[in-house]
PDB file of N, CA, C and O in Angstrom:
ATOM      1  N   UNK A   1       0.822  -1.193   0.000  1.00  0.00           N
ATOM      2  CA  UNK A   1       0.000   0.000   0.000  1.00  0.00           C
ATOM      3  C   UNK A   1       0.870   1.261   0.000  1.00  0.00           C
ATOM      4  O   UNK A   1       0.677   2.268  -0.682  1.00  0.00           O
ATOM      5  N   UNK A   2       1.674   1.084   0.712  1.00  0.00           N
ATOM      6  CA  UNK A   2       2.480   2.369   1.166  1.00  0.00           C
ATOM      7  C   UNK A   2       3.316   2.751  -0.297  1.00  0.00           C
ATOM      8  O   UNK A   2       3.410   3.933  -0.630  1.00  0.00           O
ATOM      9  N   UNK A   3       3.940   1.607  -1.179  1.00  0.00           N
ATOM     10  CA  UNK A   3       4.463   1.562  -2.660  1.00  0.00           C
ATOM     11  C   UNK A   3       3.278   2.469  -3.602  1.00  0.00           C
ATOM     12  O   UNK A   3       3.338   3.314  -4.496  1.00  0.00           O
ATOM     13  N   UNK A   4       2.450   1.933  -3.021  1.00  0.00           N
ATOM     14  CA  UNK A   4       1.300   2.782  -4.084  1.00  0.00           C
ATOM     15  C   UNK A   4       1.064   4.079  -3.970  1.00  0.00           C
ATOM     16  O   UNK A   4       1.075   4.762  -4.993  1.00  0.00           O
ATOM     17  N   UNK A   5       0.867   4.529  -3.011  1.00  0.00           N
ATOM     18  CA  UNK A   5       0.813   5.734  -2.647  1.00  0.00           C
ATOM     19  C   UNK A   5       1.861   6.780  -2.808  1.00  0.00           C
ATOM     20  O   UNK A   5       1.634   7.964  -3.056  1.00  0.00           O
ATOM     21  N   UNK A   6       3.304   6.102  -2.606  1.00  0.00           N
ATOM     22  CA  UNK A   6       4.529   6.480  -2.739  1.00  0.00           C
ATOM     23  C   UNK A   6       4.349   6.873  -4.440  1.00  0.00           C
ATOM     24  O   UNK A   6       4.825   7.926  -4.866  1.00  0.00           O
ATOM     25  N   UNK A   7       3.641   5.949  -5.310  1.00  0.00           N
ATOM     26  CA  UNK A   7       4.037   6.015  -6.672  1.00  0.00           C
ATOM     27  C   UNK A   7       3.179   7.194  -7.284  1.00  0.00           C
ATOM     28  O   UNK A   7       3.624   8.105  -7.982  1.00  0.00           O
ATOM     29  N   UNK A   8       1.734   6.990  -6.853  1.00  0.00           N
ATOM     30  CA  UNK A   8       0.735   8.018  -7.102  1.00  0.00           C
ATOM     31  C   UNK A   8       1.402   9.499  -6.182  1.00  0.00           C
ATOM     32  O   UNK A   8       0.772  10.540  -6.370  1.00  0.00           O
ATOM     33  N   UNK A   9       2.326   9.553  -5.464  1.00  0.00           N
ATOM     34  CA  UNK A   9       2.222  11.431  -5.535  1.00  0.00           C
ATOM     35  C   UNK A   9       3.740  11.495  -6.628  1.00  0.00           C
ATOM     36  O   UNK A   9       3.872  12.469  -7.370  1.00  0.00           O
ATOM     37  N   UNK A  10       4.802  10.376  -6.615  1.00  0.00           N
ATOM     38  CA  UNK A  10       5.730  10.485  -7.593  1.00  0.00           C
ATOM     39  C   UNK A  10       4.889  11.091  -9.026  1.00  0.00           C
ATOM     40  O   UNK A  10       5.238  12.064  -9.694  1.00  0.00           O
ATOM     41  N   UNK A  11       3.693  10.208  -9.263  1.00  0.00           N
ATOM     42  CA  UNK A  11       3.413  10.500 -10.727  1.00  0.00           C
ATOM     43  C   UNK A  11       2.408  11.759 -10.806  1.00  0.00           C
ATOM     44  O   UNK A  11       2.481  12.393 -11.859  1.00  0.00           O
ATOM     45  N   UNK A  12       1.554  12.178  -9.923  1.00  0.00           N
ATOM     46  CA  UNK A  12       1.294  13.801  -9.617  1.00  0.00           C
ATOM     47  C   UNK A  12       2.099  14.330  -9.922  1.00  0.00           C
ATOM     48  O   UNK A  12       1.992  14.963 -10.972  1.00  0.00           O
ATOM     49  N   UNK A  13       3.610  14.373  -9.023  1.00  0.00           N
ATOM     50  CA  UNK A  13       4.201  15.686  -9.051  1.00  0.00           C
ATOM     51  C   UNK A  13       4.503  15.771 -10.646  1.00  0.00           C
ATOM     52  O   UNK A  13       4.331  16.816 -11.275  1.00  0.00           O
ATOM     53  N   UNK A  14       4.969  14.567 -11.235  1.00  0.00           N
ATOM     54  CA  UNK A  14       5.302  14.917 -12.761  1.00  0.00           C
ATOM     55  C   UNK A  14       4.515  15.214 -13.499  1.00  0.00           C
ATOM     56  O   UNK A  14       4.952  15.517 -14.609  1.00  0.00           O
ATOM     57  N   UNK A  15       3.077  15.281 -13.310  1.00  0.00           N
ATOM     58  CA  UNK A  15       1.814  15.377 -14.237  1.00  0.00           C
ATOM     59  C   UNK A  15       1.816  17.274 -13.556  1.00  0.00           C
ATOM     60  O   UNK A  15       1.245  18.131 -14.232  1.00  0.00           O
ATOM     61  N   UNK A  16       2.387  17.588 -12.461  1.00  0.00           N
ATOM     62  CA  UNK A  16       2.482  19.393 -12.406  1.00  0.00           C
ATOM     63  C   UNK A  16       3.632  20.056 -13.445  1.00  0.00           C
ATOM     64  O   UNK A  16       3.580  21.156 -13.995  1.00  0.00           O
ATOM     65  N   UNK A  17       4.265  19.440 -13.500  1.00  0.00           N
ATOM     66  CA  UNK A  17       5.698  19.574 -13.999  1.00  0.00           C
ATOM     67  C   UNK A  17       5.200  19.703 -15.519  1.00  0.00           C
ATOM     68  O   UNK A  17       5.390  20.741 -16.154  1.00  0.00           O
ATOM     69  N   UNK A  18       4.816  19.043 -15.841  1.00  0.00           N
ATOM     70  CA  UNK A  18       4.228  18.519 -17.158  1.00  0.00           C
ATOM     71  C   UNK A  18       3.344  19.899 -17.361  1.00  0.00           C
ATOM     72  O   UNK A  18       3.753  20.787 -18.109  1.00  0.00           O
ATOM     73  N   UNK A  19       2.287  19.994 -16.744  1.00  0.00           N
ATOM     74  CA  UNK A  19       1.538  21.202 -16.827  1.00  0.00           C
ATOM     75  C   UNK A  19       2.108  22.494 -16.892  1.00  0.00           C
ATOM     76  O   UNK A  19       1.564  23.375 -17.558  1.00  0.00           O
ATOM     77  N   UNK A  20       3.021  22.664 -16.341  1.00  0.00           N
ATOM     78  CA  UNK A  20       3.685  23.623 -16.264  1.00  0.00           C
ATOM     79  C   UNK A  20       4.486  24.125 -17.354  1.00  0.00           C
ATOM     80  O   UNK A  20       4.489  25.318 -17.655  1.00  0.00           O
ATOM     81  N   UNK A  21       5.112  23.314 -17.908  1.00  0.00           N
ATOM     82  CA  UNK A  21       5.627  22.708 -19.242  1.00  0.00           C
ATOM     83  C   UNK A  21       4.986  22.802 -20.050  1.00  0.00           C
ATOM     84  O   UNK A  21       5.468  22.908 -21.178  1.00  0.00           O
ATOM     85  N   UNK A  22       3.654  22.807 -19.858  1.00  0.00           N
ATOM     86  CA  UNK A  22       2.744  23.230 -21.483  1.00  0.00           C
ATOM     87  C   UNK A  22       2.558  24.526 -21.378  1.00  0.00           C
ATOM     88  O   UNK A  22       2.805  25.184 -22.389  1.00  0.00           O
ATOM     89  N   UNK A  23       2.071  25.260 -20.131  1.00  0.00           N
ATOM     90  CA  UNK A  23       1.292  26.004 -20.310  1.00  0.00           C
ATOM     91  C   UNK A  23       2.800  27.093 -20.346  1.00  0.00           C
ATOM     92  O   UNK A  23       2.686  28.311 -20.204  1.00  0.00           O
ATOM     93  N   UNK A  24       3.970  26.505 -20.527  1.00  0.00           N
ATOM     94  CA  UNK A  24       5.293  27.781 -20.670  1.00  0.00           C
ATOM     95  C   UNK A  24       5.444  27.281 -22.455  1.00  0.00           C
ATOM     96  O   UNK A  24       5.872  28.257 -23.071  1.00  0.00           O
ATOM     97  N   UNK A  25       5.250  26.250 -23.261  1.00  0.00           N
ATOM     98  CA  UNK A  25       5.514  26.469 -24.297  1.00  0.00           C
ATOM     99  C   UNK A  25       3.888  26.850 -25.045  1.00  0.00           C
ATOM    100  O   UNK A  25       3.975  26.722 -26.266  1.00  0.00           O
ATOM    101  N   UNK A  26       2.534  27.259 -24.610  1.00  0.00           N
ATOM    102  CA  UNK A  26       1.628  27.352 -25.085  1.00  0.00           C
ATOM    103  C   UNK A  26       1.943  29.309 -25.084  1.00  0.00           C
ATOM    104  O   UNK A  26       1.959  30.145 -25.987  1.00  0.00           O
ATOM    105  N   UNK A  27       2.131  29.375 -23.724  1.00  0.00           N
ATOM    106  CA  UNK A  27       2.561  30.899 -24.293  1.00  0.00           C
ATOM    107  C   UNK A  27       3.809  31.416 -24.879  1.00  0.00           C
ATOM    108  O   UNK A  27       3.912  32.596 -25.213  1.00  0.00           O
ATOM    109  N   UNK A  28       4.746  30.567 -25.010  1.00  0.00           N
ATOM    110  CA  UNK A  28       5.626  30.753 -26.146  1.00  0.00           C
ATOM    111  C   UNK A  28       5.283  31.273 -26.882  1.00  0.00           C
ATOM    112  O   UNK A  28       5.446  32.469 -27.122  1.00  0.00           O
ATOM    113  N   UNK A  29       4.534  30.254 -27.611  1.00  0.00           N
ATOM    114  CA  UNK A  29       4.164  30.027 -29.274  1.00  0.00           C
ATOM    115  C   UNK A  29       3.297  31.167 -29.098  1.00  0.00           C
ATOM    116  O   UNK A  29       3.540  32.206 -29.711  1.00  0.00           O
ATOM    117  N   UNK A  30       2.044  31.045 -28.110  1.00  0.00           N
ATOM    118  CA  UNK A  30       1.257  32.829 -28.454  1.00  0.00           C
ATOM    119  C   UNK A  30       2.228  33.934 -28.637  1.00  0.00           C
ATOM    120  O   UNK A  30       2.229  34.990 -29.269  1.00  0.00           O
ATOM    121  N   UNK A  31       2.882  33.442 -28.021  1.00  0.00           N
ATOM    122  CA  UNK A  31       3.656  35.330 -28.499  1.00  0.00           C
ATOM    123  C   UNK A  31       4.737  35.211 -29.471  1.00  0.00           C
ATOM    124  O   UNK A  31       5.702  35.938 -29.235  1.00  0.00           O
ATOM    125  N   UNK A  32       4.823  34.324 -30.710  1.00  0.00           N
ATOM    126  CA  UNK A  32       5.196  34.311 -32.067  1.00  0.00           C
ATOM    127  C   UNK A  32       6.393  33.593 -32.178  1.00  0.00           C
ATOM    128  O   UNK A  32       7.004  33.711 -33.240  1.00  0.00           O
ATOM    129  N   UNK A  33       6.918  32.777 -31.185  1.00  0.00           N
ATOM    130  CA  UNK A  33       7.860  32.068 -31.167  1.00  0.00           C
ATOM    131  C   UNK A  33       8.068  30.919 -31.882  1.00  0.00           C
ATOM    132  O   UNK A  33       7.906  30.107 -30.971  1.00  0.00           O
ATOM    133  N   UNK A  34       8.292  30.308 -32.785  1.00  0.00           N
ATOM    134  CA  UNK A  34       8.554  29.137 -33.655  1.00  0.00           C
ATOM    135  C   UNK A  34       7.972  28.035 -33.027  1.00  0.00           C
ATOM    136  O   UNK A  34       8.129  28.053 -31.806  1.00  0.00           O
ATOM    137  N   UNK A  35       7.335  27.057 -33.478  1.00  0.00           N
ATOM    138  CA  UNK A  35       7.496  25.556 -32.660  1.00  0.00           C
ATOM    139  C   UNK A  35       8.321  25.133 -32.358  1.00  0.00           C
ATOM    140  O   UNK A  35       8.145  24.665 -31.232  1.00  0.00           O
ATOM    141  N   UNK A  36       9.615  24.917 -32.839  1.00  0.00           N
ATOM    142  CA  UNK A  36      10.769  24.527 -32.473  1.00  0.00           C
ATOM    143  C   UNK A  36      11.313  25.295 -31.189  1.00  0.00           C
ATOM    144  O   UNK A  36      12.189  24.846 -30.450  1.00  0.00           O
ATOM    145  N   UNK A  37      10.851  26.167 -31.076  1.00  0.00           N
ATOM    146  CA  UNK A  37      11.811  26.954 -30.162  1.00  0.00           C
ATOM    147  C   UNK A  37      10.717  26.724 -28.713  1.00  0.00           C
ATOM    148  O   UNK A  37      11.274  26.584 -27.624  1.00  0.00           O
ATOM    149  N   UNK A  38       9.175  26.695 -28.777  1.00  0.00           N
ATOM    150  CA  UNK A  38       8.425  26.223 -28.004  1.00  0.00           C
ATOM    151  C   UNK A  38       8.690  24.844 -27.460  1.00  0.00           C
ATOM    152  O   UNK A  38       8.786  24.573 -26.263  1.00  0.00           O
ATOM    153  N   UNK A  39       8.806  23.943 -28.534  1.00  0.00           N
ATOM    154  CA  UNK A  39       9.424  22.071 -27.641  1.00  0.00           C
ATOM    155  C   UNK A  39      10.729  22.716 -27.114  1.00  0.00           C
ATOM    156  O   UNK A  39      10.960  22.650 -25.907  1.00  0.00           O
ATOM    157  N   UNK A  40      11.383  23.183 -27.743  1.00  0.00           N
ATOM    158  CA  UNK A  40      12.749  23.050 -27.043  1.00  0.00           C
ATOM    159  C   UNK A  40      12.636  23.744 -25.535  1.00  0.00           C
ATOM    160  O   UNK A  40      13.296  23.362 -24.569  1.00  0.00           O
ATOM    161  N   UNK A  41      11.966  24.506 -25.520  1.00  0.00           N
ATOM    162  CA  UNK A  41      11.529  25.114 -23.907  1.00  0.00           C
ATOM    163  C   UNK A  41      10.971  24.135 -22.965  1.00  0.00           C
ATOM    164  O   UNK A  41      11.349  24.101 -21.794  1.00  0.00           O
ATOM    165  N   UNK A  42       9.963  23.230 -23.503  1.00  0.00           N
ATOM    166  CA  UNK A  42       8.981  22.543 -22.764  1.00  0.00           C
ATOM    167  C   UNK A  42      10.653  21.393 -22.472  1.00  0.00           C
ATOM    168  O   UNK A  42      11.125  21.206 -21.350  1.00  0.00           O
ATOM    169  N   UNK A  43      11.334  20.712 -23.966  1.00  0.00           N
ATOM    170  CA  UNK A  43      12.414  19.695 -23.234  1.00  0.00           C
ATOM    171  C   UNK A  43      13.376  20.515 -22.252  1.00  0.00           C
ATOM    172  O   UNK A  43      14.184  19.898 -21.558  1.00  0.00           O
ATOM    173  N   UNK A  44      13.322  21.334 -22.220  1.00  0.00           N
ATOM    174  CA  UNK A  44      14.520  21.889 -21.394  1.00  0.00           C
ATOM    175  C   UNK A  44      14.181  21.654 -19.930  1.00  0.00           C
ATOM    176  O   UNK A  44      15.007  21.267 -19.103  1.00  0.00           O
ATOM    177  N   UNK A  45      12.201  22.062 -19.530  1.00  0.00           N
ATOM    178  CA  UNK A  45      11.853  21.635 -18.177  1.00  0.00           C
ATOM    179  C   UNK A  45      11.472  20.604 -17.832  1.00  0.00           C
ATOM    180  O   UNK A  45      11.294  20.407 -16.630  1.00  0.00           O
ATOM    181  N   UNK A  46      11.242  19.697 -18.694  1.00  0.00           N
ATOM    182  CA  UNK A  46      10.888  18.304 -18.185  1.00  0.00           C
ATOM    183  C   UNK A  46      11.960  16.757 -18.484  1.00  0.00           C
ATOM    184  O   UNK A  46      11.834  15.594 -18.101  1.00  0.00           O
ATOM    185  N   UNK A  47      13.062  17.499 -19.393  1.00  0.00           N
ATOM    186  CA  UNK A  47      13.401  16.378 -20.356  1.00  0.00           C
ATOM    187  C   UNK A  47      12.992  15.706 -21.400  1.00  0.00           C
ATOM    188  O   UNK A  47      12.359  16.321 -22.258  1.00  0.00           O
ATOM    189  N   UNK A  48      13.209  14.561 -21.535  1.00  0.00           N
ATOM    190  CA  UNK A  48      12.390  13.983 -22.817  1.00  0.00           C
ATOM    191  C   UNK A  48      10.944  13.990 -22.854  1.00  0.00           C
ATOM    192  O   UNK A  48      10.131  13.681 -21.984  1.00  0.00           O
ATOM    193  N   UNK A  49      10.826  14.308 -23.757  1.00  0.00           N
ATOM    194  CA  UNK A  49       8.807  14.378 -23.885  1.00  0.00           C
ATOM    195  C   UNK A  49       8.263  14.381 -24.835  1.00  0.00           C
ATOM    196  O   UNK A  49       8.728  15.430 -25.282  1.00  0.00           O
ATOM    197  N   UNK A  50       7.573  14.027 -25.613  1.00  0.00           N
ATOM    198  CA  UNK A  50       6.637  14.254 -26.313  1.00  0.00           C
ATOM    199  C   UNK A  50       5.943  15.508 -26.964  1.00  0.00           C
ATOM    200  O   UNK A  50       4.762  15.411 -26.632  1.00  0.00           O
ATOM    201  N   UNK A  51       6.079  16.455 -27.606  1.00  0.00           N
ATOM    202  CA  UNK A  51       5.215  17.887 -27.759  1.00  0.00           C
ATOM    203  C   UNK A  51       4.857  17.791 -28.874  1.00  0.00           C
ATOM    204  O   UNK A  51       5.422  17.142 -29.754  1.00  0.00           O
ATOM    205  N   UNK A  52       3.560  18.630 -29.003  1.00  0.00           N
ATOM    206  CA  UNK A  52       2.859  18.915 -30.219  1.00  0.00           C
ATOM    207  C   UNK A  52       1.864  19.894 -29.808  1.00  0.00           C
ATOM    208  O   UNK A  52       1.369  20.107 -28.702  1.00  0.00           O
ATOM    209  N   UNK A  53       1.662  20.490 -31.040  1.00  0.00           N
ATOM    210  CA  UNK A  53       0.887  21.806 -30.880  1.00  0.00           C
ATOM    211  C   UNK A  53      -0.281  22.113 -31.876  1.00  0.00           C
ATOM    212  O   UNK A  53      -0.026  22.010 -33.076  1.00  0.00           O
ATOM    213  N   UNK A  54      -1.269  22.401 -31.569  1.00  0.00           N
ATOM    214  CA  UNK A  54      -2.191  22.527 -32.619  1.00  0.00           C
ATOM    215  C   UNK A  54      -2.599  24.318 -32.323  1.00  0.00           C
ATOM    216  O   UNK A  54      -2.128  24.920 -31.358  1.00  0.00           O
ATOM    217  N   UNK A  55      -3.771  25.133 -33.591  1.00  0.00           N
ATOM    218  CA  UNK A  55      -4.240  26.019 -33.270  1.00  0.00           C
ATOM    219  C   UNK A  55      -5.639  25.729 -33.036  1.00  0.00           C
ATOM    220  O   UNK A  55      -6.162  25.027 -33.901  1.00  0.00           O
ATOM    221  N   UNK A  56      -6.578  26.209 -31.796  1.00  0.00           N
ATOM    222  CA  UNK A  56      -7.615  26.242 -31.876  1.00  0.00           C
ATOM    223  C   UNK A  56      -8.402  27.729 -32.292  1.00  0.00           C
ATOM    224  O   UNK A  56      -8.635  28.592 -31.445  1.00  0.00           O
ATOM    225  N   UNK A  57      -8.646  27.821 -33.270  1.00  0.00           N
ATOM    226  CA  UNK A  57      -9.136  29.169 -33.162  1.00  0.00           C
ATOM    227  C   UNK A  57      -8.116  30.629 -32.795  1.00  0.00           C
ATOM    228  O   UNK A  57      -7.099  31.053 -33.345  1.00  0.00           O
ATOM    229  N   UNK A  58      -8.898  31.123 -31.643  1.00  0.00           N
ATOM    230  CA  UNK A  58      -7.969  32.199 -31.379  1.00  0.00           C
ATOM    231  C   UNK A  58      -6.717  31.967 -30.667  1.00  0.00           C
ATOM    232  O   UNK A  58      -5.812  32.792 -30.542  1.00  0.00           O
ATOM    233  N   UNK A  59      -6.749  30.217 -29.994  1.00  0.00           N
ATOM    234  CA  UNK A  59      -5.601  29.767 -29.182  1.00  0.00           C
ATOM    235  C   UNK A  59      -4.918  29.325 -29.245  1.00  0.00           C
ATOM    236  O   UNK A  59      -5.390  28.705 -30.198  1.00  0.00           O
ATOM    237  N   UNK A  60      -4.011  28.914 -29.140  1.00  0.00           N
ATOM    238  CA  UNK A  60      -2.314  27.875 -29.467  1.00  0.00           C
ATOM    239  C   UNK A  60      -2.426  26.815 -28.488  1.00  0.00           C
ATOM    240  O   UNK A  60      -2.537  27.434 -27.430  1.00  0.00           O
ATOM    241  N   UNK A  61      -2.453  25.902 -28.291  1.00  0.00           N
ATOM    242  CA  UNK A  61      -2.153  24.629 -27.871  1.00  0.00           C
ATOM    243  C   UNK A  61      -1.211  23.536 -27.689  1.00  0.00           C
ATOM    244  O   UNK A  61      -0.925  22.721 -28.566  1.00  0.00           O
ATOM    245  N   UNK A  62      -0.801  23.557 -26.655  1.00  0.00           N
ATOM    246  CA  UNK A  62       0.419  22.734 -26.437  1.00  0.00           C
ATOM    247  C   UNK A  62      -0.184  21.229 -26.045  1.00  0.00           C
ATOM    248  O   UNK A  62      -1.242  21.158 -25.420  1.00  0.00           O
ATOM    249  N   UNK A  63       0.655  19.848 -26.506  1.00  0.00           N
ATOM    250  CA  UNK A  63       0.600  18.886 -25.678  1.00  0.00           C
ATOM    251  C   UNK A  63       1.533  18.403 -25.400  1.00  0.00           C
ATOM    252  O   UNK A  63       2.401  18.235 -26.257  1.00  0.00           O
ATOM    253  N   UNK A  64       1.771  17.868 -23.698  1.00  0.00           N
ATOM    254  CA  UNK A  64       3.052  17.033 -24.100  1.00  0.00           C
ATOM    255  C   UNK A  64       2.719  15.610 -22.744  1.00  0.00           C
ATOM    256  O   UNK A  64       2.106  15.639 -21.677  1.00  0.00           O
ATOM    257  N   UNK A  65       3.537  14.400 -23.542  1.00  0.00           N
ATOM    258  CA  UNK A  65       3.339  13.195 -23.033  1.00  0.00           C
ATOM    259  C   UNK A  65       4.779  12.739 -22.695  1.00  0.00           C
ATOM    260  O   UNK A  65       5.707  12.814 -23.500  1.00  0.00           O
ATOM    261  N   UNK A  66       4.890  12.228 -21.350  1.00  0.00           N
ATOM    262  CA  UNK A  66       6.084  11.278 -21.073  1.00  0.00           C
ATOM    263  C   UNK A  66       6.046  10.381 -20.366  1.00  0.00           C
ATOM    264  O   UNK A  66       5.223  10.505 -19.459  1.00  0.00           O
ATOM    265  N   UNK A  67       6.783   9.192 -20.382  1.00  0.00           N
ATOM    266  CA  UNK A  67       6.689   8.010 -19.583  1.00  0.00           C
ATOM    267  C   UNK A  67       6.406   8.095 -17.960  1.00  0.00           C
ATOM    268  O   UNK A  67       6.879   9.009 -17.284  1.00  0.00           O
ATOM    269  N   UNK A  68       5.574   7.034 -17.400  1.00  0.00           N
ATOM    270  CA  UNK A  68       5.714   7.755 -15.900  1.00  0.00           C
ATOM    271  C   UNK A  68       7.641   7.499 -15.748  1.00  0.00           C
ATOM    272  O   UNK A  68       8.493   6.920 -16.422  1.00  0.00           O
ATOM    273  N   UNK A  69       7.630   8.183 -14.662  1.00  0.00           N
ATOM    274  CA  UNK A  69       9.066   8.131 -14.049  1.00  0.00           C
ATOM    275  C   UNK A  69       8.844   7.244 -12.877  1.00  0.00           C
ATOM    276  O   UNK A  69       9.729   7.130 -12.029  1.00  0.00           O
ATOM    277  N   UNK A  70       7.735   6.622 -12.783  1.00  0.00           N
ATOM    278  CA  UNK A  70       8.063   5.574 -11.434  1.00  0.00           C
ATOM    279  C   UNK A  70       8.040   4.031 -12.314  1.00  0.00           C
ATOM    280  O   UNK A  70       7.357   3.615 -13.249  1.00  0.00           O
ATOM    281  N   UNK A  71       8.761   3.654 -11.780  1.00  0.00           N
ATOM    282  CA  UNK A  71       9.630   2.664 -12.657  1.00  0.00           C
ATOM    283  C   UNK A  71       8.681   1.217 -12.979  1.00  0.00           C
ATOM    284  O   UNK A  71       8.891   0.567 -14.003  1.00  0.00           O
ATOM    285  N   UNK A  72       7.716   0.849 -12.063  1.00  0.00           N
ATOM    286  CA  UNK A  72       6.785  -0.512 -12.465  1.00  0.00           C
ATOM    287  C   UNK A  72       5.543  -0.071 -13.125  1.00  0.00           C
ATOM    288  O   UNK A  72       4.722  -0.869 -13.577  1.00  0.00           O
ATOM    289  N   UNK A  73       5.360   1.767 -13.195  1.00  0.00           N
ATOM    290  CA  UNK A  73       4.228   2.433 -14.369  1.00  0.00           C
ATOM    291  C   UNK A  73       4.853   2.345 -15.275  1.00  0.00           C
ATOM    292  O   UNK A  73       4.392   1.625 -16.161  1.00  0.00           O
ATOM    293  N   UNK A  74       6.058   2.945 -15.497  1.00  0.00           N
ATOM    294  CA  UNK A  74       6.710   2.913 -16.963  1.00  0.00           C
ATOM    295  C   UNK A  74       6.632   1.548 -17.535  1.00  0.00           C
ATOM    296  O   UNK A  74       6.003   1.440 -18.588  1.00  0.00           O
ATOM    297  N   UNK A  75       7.103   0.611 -17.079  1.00  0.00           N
ATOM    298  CA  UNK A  75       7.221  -0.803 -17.450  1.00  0.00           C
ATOM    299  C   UNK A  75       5.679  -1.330 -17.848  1.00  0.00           C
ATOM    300  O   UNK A  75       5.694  -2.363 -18.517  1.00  0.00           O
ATOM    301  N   UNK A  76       4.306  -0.771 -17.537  1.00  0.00           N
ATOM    302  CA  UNK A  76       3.567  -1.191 -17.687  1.00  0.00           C
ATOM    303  C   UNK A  76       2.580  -0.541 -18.912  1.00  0.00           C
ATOM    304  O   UNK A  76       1.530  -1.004 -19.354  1.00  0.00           O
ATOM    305  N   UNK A  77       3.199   0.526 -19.242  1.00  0.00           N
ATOM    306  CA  UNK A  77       3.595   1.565 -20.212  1.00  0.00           C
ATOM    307  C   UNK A  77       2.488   2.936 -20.433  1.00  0.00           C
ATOM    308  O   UNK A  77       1.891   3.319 -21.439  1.00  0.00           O
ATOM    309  N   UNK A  78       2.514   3.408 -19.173  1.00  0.00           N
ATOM    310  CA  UNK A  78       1.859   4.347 -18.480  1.00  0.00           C
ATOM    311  C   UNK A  78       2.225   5.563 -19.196  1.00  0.00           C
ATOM    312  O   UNK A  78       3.397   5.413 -19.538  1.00  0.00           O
ATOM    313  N   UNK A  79       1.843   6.557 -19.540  1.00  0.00           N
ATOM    314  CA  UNK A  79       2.401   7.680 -19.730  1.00  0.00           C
ATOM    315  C   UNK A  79       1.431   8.829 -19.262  1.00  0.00           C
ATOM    316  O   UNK A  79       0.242   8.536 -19.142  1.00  0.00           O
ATOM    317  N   UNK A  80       1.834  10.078 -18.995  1.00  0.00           N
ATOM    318  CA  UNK A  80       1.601  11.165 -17.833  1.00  0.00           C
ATOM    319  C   UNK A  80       1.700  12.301 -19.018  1.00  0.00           C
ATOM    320  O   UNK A  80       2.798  12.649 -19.453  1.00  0.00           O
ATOM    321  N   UNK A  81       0.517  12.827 -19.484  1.00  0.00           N
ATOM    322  CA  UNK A  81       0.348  13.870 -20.115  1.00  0.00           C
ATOM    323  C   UNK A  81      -0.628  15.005 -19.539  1.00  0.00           C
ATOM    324  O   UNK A  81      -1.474  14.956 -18.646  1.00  0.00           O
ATOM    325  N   UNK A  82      -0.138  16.196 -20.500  1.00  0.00           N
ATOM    326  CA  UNK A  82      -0.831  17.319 -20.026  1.00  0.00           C
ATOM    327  C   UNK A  82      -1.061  18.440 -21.418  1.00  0.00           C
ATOM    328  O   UNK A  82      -0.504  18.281 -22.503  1.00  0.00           O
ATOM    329  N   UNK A  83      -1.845  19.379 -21.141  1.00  0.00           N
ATOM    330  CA  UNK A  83      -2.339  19.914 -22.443  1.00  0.00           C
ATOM    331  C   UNK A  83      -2.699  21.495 -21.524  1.00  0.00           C
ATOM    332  O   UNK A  83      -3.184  21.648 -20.403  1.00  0.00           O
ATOM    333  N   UNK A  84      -2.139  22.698 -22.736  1.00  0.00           N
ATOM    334  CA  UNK A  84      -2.568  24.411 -21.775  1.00  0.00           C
ATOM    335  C   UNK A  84      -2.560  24.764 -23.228  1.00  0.00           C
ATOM    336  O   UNK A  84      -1.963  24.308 -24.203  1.00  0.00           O
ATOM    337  N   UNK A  85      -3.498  25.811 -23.030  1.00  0.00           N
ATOM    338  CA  UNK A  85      -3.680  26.310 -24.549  1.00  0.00           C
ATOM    339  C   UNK A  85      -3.489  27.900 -23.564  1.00  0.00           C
ATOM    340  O   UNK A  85      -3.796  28.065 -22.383  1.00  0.00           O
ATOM    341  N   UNK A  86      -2.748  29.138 -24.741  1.00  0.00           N
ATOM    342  CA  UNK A  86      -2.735  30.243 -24.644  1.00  0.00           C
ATOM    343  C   UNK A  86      -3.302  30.955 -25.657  1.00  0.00           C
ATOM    344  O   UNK A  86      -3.423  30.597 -26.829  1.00  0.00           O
ATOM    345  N   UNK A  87      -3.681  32.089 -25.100  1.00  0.00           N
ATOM    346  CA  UNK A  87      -4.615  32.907 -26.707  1.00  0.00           C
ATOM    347  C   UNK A  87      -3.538  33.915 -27.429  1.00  0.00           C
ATOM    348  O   UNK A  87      -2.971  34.887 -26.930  1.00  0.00           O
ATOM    349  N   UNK A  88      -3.413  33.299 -28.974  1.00  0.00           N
ATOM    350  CA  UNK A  88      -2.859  33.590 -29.961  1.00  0.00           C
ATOM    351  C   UNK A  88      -2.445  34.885 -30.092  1.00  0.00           C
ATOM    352  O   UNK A  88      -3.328  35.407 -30.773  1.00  0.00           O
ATOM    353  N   UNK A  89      -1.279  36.046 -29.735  1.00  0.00           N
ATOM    354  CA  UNK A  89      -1.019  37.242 -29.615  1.00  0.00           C
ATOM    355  C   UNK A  89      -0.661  37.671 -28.530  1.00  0.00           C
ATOM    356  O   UNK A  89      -0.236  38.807 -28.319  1.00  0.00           O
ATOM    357  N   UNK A  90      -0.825  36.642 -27.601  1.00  0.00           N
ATOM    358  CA  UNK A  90      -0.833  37.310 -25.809  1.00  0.00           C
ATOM    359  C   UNK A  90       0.818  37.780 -25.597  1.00  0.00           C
ATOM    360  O   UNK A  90       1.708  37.877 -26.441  1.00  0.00           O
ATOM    361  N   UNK A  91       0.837  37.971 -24.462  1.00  0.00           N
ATOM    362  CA  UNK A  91       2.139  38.403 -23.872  1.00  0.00           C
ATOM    363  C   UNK A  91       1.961  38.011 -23.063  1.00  0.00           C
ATOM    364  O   UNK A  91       2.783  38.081 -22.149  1.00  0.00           O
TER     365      UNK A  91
END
């Protein structure tokens, strides 16, 4: 029990991290920054990950997915994503 619990706030904290991570390359990209230069922000705070970006309308959209980091989720092939959209022009 205590493993489980241990694993579920491990994989929280990375699902904040993660969030955090989108919602810094979602306002990137709103404020005219390349995609490339948006993933490369999001890998810089989380490490390896997953990113992609779509436009909704007036908003920019980030996603990004990575393996859990607790080691018998990963193996079971868990992954911990998160998604922040910013509106297109912002600062």
């Amino acid at each position: 029990m205590l493993t489980f619990c241990l694993a579920a706030v491990q994989i929280v904290g990375q699902q904040v991290r993660l969030t955090d991570a989108a919602a810094d390359g979602a306002r990137s990209l709103a404020r005219g920054d390349p995609a490339a230069v948006a993933a490369q922000r999001v890998r810089h705070s989380v490490g390896a990950a997953s990113v992609s970006d779509a436009h909704d309308g007036e908003y920019v959209c980030v996603d990004v997915s990575q393996a859990a980091a607790f080691a018998p989720a990963r193996l079971v092939g868990i992954d911990v994503t998160a998604h922040s959209c910013a509106l297109a022009g912002g600062l």
